[in-house]
C-alpha positions in Angstrom: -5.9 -0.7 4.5 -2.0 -1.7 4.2 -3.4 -5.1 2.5 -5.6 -2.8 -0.2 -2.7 -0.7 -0.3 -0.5 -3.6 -1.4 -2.8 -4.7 -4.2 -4.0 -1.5 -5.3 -0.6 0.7 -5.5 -1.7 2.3 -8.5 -5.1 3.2 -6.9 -3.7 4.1 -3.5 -1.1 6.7 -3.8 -3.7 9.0 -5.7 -6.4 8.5 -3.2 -4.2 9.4 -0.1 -3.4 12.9 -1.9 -7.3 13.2 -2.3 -7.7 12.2 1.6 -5.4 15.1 2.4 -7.1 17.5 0.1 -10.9 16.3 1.1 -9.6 16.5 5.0 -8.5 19.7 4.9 -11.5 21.0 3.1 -13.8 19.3 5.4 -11.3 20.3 8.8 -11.9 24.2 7.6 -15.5 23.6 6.5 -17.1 21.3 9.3 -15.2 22.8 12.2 -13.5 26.8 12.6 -11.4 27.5 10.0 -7.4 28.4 10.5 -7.0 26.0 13.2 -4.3 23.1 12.5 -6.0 20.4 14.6 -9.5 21.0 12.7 -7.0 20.0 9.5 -6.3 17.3 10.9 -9.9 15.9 12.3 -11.5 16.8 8.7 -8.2 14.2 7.0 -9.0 11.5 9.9 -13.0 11.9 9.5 -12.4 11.7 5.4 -9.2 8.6 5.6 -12.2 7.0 7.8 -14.5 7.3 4.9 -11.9 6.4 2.9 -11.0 2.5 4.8 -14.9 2.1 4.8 -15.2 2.3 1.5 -12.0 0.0 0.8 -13.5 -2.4 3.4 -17.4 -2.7 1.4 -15.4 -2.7 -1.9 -12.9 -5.8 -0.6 -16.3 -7.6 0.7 
């Protein structure tokens, strides 16, 4: 992730905003909404997606 991060500034900094936006969206959606912790499980489930995705792409 840090190494991606490193090559991929440009890239990077836009895609954490969108991990923070999908998380919360999929913390309110997947579990009860107005709970902070649910926030916070949707933005680890999506950041996981996220370092999958960055892992297939680096081969």
């Amino acid at each position: 992730m840090f190494i991606a991060f490193k090559r991929h500034p440009h890239i990077m900094a836009p895609l954490l905003r969108l991990t923070n936006v999908l998380g919360f969206w999929a913390g309110r959606t997947l579990f009860r909404p107005n709970d902070v912790n649910n926030d916070f499980k949707g933005i680890l489930i999506v950041f996981a997606y996220l370092v999958l995705g960055l892992k297939v792409a680096d081969g």
